[in-house]
Each structure stands twice: as structure tokens, then as C-alpha cells.
C-alpha angles and dihedrals in degrees: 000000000000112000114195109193114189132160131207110208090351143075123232115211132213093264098049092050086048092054097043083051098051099044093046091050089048088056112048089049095072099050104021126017094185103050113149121213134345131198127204123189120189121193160160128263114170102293094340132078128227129206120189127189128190122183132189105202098170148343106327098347124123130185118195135175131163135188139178122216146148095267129031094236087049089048095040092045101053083039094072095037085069079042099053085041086063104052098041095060092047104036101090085049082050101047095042099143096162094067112108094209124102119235089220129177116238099173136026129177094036104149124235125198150198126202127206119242123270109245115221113244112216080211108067091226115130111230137164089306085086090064098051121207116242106228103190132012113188122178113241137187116242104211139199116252146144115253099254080051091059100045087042083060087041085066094047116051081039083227122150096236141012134213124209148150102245115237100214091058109004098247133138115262135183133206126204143167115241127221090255093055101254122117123256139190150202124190135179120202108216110249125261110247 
């Protein structure tokens, strides 16, 4: 597996990117012994530190977790404990070998993108903020899932929403978390023709 350490506004020692290393490799050896890559970015936030860890454990699937401490091991640390939660509860729904159904792709090159913030004006006139600037545009795979797959997915990838074809109809659904902390969801059978 490949481990990619950085820091932003710090500088991450020896020891520190043994002991990312290590830790990451121990993990992922209980729940998944063919991840592919992780990346790990420590920095600097006023007096704290944040460590932030992305895996990627299998087609299509990304585990993310983030914390902020005192110290970057401690931050790191308690970091990939969220991490190594995760993955426990989902990994007998991911390592079902014994489902029939295929996890097939429908879609690929679908762009995704994210748009910068509107800034507030103390002046009331509308200006270009209205039209925001897309920052990043990535392509993703929609895939086709059940819905406990999805919000499974959801978990993982700690994202606020979740895209997918779902696999009982073929439509297009769409997980999200809600402001009080539950699970919706929006679906759209796709239409008889």
C-alpha cells in the first residue's frame, strides 16, 4: 500500500512519518489486507494541530476521517481511531462475498464539482458572487447500489451527501446528512417509457 505523509505549516519528522506508516499498515491489516493508497495531511490551524487521513481500501470505496489536538501524534492517533471505527462496523457489508449481485458501473465521467462560497457584501450590491466560481471540477463514477450501500458509502467517505443509480430501478438517489444528525434521502425512479 502506497502512505503518502505531507504537512502544511509543519514539518513532519522521521518519527512522526514512522509512526503514521506503522499505524496505517496495522490497520488496514485487520480489515483490509489490499487497500490501496492512504494519505495523511498534518497542519496547522492557529495553536492546534489537524490530521487528516483519506484511504482508499477498494474500487470506488473512500474512507476518510479528520481531528484536531494539541499535538500531531495525538491528533493523528485519535484520527485513525474514527478511521478503524469505520471500518469495523462496515466491513462485513463490504466483504460480502457471498451477494449474487453484481457492483456494476452505469456511468463514468460524470463531473463533479465544488463552488466556492459566496462572500457577504456590507453593501447590499449584487456583484459576481452571485455567479460563484467553480474551483474544482473532478470526474466521478455514479454507481449502482442499494440504498444501505450508499449510506454505507455515505459513512464512509464522512461526505455530506452521496450520489448513486439505484439498483432496485435503476434511478438515480441521492443520500444526505440532515442538520439533526439522521439520514435522508431522495430518489427518483427512472420514468416508464
Amino acid at each position: 500500500m502506497q502512505i503518502t505523509v505531507t504537512g502544511q505549516q509543519i514539518d513532519v519528522g522521521e518519527a512522526l512519518r514512522l509512526h503514521i506508516e506503522d499505524a496505517i499498515e496495522s490497520t488496514t491489516e485487520k480489515y483490509f489486507s489490499d487497500a490501496i493508497d492512504a494519505t495523511v495531511v498534518l497542519s496547522r490551524e492557529s495553536f492546534r494541530i489537524r490530521a487528516a487521513i483519506s484511504m482508499h481500501v477498494g474500487r470506488g470505496i473512500h474512507v476518510r476521517a479528520h481531528e484536531e489536538a494539541d499535538d500531531a501524534y495525538a491528533a493523528f492517533d485519535v484520527a485513525l481511531a474514527h478511521l478503524a471505527k469505520r471500518l469495523r462496523r462496515n466491513k462485513r457489508r463490504l466483504k460480502d462475498h457471498h451477494r449474487e449481485r453484481e457492483n456494476t458501473t452505469l456511468a463514468t465521467n460524470t463531473p463533479e464539482y465544488v463552488i466556492a462560497p459566496q462572500s457577504e457584501d456590507d453593501d447590499g450590491v449584487e456583484t459576481a458572487a452571485d455567479n460563484p466560481i467553480i474551483i474544482a471540477e473532478n470526474q466521478t463514477v455514479i454507481e449502482n447500489l442499494t440504498v444501505s450501500e450508499a449510506v454505507m458509502r455515505l459513512d464512509l467517505a464522512d461526505a455530506p451527501a452521496f450520489v448513486f443509480r439505484n439498483s432496485k430501478h435503476g434511478g438515480l438517489g441521492v443520500v444526505y446528512r440532515r442538520d439533526d444528525g439522521n439520514i435522508g434521502w431522495i430518489d427518483t425512479p427512472e420514468s416508464e417509457a
